[in-house]
N, C-alpha and C positions, 0 to 999 in steps of 0.2 A: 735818223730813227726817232722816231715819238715816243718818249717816256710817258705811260698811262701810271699815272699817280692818282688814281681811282679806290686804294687801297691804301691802309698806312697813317704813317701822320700828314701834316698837310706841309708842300713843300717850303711856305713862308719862313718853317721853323728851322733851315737849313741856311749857311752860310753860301754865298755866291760860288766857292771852291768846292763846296758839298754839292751844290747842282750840278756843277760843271761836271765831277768823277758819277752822279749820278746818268746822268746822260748819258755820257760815255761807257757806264759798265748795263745801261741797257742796249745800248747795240750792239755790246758786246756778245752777250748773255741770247740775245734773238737774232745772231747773221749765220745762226745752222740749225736746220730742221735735222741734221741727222741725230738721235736720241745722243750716241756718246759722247759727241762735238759737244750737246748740249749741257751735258753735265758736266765737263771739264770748264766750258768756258764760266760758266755760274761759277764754279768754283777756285779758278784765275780770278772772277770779279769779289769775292768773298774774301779771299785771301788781301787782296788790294787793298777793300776798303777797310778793314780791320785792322792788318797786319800782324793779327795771331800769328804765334808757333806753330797753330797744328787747327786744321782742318777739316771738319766731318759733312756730307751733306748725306742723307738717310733720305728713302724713300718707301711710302707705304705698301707691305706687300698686302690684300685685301685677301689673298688665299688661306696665310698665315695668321693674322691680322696683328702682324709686328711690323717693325720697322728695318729693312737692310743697309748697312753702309755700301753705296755704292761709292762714292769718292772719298779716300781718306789723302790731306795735300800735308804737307809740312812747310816749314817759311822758307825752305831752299826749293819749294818747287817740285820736288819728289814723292812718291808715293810711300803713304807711310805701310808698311808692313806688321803693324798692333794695331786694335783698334781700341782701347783704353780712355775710351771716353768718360766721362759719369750721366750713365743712365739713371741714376736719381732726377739730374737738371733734365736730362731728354723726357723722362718721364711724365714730371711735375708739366713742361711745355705742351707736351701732348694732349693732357688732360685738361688743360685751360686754354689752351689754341691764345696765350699770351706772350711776347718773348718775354727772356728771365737774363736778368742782370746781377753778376754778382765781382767783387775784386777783393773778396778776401773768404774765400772759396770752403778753406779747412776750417772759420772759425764762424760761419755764417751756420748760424742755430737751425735754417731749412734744410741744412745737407748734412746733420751729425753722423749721420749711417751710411753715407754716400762714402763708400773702401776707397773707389777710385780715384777719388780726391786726395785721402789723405795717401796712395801709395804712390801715388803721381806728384803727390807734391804740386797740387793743382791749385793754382793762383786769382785769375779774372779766368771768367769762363760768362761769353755772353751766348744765346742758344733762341732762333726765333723760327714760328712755325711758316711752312710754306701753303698756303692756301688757295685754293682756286672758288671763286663764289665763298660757297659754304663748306665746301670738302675740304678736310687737311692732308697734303697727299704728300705733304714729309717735313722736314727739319733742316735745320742749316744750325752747327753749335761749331763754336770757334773757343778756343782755349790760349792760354798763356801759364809759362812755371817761373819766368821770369819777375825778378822785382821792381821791373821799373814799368813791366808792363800792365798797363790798367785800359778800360774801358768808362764811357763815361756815356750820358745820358745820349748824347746827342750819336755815340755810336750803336748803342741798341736801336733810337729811332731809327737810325740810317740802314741798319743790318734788319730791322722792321720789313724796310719799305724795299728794301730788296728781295729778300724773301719773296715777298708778294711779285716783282717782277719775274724774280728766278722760277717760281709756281707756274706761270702763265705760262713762261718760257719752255718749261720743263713738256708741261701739259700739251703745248702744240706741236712741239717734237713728236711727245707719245702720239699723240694723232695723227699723226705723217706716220710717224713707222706703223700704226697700224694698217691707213689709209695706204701704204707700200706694200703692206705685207696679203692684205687681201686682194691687193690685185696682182700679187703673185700668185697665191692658191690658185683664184679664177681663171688663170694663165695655165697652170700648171692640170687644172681640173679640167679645162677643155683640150689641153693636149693628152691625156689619159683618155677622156673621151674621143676624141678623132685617135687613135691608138685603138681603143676599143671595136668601134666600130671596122678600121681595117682588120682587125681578127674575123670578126664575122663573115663566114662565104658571102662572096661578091655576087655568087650564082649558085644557084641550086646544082648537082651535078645531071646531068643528063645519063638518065637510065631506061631504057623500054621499058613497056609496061607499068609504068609510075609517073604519078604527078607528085610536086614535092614543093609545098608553100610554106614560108617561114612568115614572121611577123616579129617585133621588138620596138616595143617604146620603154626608155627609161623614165623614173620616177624624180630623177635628180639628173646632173649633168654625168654624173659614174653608173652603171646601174652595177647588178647584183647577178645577174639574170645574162646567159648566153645558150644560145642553140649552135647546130653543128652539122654541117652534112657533108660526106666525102666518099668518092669513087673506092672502092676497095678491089683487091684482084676476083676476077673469076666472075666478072660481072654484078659485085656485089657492092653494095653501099653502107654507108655506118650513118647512124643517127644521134644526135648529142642532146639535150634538154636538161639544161642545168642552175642551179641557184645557188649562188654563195651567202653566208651566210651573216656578211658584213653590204657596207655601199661604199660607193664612192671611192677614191685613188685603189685601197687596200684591196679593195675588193677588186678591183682592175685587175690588178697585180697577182692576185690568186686567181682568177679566173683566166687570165695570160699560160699562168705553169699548169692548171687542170688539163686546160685546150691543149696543149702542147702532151703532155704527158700521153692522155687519152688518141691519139693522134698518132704518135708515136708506138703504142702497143699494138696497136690494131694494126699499121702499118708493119712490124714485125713478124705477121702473121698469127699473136694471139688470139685466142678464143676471148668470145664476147666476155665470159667470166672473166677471163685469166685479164682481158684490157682492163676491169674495174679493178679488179685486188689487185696487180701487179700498182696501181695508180694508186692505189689506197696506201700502198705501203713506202713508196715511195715520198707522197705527200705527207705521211709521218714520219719520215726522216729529221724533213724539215721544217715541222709545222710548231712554227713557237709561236706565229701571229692569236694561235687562238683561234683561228676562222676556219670551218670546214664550208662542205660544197654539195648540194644532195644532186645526183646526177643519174640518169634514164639513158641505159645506150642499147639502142638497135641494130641490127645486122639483117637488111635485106636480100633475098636471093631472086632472081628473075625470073620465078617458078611461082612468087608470090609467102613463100616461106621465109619466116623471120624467127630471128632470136631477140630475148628482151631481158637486160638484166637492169634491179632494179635497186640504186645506193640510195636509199631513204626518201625520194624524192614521188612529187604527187602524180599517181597510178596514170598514164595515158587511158582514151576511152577510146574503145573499138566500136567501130558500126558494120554490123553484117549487113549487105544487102538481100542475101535473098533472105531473110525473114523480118528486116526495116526493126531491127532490133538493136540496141548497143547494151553495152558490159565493160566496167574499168579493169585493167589488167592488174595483177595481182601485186599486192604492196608487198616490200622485202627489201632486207638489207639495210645499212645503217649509212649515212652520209660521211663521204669520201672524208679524211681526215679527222676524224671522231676518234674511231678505237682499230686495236691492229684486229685480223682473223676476222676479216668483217664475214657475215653469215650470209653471201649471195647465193641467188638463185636462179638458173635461167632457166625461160620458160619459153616455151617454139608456141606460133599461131600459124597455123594456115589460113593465107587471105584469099579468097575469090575476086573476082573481076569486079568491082562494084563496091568493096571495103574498105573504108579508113580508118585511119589512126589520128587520134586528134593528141598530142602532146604539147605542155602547157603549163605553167609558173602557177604558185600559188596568187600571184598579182591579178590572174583572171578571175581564179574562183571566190578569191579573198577582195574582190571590188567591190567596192558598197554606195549604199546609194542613200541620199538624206537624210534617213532613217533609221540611218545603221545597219541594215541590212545584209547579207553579203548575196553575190549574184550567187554563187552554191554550185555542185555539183550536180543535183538534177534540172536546173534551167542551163546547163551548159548539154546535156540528152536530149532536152527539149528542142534546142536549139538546132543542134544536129541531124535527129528526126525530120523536122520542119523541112530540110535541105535534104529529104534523100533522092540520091543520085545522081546530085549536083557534082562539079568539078569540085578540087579541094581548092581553088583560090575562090569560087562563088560560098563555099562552106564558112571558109575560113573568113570573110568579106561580112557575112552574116552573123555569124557570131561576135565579131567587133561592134558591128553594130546593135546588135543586140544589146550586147554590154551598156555601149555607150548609152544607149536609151533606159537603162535599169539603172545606172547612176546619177540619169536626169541633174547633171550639168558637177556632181559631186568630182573635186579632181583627184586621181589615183595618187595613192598613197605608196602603192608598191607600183617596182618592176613588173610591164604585162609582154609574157614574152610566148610565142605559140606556133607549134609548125604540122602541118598536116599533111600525113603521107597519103594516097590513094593508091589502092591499084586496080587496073585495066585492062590486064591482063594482056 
């Protein structure tokens, strides 16, 4: 193992037996990338070269912007259970990024104020900072209460120039265990994602009289954003268009219990009202996350008649055909998991042979394009217009495209997620 002595004093100033244990306690010190290996072994090598009583190695916390004892060793090898340092010497180190040398601790005019000294009974005490480049990202302070125990020049240089090893050392650890730990998210975030996406119907259900196109791109590898469509009794179907309120795993995961909830009412035989509030109240049973969910549920009949209840979430647009006109359906209600006695409302459409329902995330209308713009809700009418009496996957085809040419190459920032009912009567 290569001792980088790049830092420090220069190694001439060391005895033949001081390079040899120097050598030795850097490969010690670098043969584990795993963070806690790494801080124990530093601190087997500090102990070593010292031969202090009692052992501290502190590491920067940057959130805090203090210092933690993560290792405290004692000369048997154990862990100490006090941590009774003197944060005067740790202090004074910090502040001059110098080590500090002292062997007669109680009587040295730098540390009159330093308690711990004098309750400890604290004798040589050498303390050297750990450094990476220019960052100090902790301390290594070594102590003695003994009177035969002393330090001497050549052991601060030495306790110097480890440090600086232990720093490196410390430092590439950290960097594996992040370099570990994000490739477990990314693990973990595309299994939530392929998880996600098997919630999503595989297939629209087959209903006479309707055609029934969905659409879903995430923003991220989790999205926020799910739709929903299922065979109900009596020839009827249920329709889902929903947004959670968070992204990514959390939002997976609340979006998981929604689907299933809403799923589960409907299949019971409740009324389109009674599936949102029975769901609403249920999801604040247990809603500590903080996340709510604004959600659009339909109940079609084969007659063309629908019910439409509406938990906070943005209005779907109807297009009559026979007057080539559209109208958003009515806003109400408050999103799923907000407040209990939420204030729903259902409202019946009768649809003729030739009508859609265009429902759809605020990721569509909320797209923007180089300018800042947002594509908006009346070029999402326009759009639709353009397309009368199209099939809803030529409708729906059209309006993505659309999109994507209003945001002239800008990439979406949200979930765009969008399904279109027709019927045909």
């Amino acid at each position: 193992m290569r001792c980088d002595m790049t830092e420090g004093p220069a190694p001439e100033k060391f005895s033949p037996e001081h390079l040899l244990t120097l050598y030795e306690i850097s490969g010690l010190m670098n043969s584990s990338l795993e963070f806690e290996e790494a801080l124990d072994n530093v601190m087997d090598a500090v102990m070593e070269v010292t031969k202090a009583q009692r052992g501290f190695l502190m590491l920067a916390d940057e959130a805090t912007n203090t210092f933690r004892v993560l290792v405290a060793r004692g000369i048997d090898g154990k862990t100490l259970e006090e941590e009774g340092y003197s944060k005067t010497i740790v202090g004074q180190v910090v502040q001059t990024r110098q080590p500090l040398l002292t062997n007669n601790a109680q009587f040295d005019t730098r540390f009159e104020a330093g308690q711990s000294i004098i309750m400890r009974g604290l004798r040589a005490i050498l303390c050297a900072p750990m450094m990476v480049q220019d960052r100090l990202i902790g301390v290594i302070y070594v102590d003695t209460s003994m009177r035969s125990g002393t330090f001497n020049d050549a052991d601060r240089d030495l306790l110097s120039l480890v440090a600086g090893q232990a720093g490196r050392a410390l430092e590439n650890a950290r960097l594996y265990r992040v370099a570990v730990e994000k490739g477990r998210l990314e693990r973990e975030l595309q299994m939530a994602s392929e998880i996600q996406r098997s919630l999503l119907p595989q297939q629209m259900p087959a209903v006479a009289g309707y055609e029934i196109v969905p659409y879903w791109q995430a923003a991220r590898e989790v999205a926020g954003d799910f739709y929903d469509a299922f065979a109900l009794p009596d020839n009827t179907f249920g329709v889902v268009m929903a947004d959670v309120s968070d992204k990514g795993a959390p939002a997976a995961l609340f979006m998981a219990v929604a689907r299933t909830l809403i799923r589960s009412n409907a299949h019971a035989g409740c009324t389109p009202i009674d599936t949102i509030a029975q769901t609403n109240d249920l999801i604040l049973e247990d809603a500590d996350s903080g996340m709510f969910v604004t959600v659009y549920y339909s109940v079609f009949e084969s007659n063309g008649n629908s019910v439409h209840v509406n938990a906070g979430h943005n209005p779907p647009l109807l297009y009559r055909h026979a007057s080539k006109s559209c109208e958003y359906l009515p806003i109400g209600g408050r999103a799923l998991g907000w407040f209990p006695d939420n204030p729903l409302q259902e409202v019946h459409v009768e649809m003729q042979p030739g009508d859609l329902i265009v429902y759809y995330t605020d990721g569509l209308t909320e797209a923007e394009n180089p300018q800042g713009e947002y594509y908006g809700e009346e070029r999402l009418v326009q759009a639709v217009l353009k397309m009368a009496g199209q099939s809803a996957q030529e409708v729906r085809d059209f309006i993505l495209q659309d999109v994507e040419t209003f945001c002239a190459g800008q990439p979406p920032f949200d979930d765009l997620t969008m399904l279109v009912v027709r019927y045909t009567g």
